[in-house]
N, C-alpha and C positions, 0 to 999 in steps of 0.2 A: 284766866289771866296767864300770860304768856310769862317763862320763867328770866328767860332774857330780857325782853320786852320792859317787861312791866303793862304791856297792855292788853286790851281785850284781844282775845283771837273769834277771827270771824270764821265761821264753818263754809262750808264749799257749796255751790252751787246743787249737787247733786245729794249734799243731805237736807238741804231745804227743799227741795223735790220731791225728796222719800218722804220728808216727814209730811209737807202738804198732801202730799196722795194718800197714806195711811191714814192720816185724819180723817179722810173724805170719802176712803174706799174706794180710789179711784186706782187702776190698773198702770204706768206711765210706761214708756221707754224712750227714749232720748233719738232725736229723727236730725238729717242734714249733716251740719261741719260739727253738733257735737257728738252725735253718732260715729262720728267717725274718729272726732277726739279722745271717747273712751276707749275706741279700739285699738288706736293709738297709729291706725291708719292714716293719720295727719297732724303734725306738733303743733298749726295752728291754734289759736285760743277764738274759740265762736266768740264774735260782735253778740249776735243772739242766740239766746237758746229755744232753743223749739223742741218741745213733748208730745208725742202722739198718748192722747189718752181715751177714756170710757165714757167721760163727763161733758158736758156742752164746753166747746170753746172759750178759752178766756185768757187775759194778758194779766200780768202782775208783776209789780215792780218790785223787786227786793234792794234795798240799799240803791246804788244806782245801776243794777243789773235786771233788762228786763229780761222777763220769763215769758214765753208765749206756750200756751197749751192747746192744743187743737184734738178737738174731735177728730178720731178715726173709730173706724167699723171695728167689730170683735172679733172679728174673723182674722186681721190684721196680728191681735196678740194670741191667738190660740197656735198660729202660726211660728211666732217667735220664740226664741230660747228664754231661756232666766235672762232676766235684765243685765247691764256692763253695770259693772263696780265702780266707781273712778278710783 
């Protein structure tokens, strides 16, 4: 509950991400405009968000924010740094 507010606060896009992948042990890093939005290489805000993961492909709708996850090779993350923060 927000102190100003008075109302619920909604969490971010990328901690419902983390938490879905930790649940599921699935690997994630963030691919496209919001890849680029954590790097902060674009103030754009992604229409979508799209995940490269370890797990078969799937879309998920949170609140009215869809999530897309796509399979990628593991080759792919052994290659990459520690995941962006938002």
């Amino acid at each position: 509950m927000g102190k100003l507010t008075r109302k619920p606060l909604i969490p971010d896009i990328w901690s419902i991400t983390q938490t879905i992948a930790r649940k599921n042990g699935w690997k994630i890093v963030p691919s496209g405009e919001a890849a680029l939005n954590a790097l902060g290489l674009s103030t754009q805000v992604p229409g979508r968000y799209v995940f490269l993961l370890t797990a078969k492909t799937l879309n998920i709708v949170w609140e009215t924010e869809p999530l897309r996850f796509v399979k990628e090779r593991l080759k792919i993350f052994k290659r990459s740094m520690t995941p962006v923060q938002w």
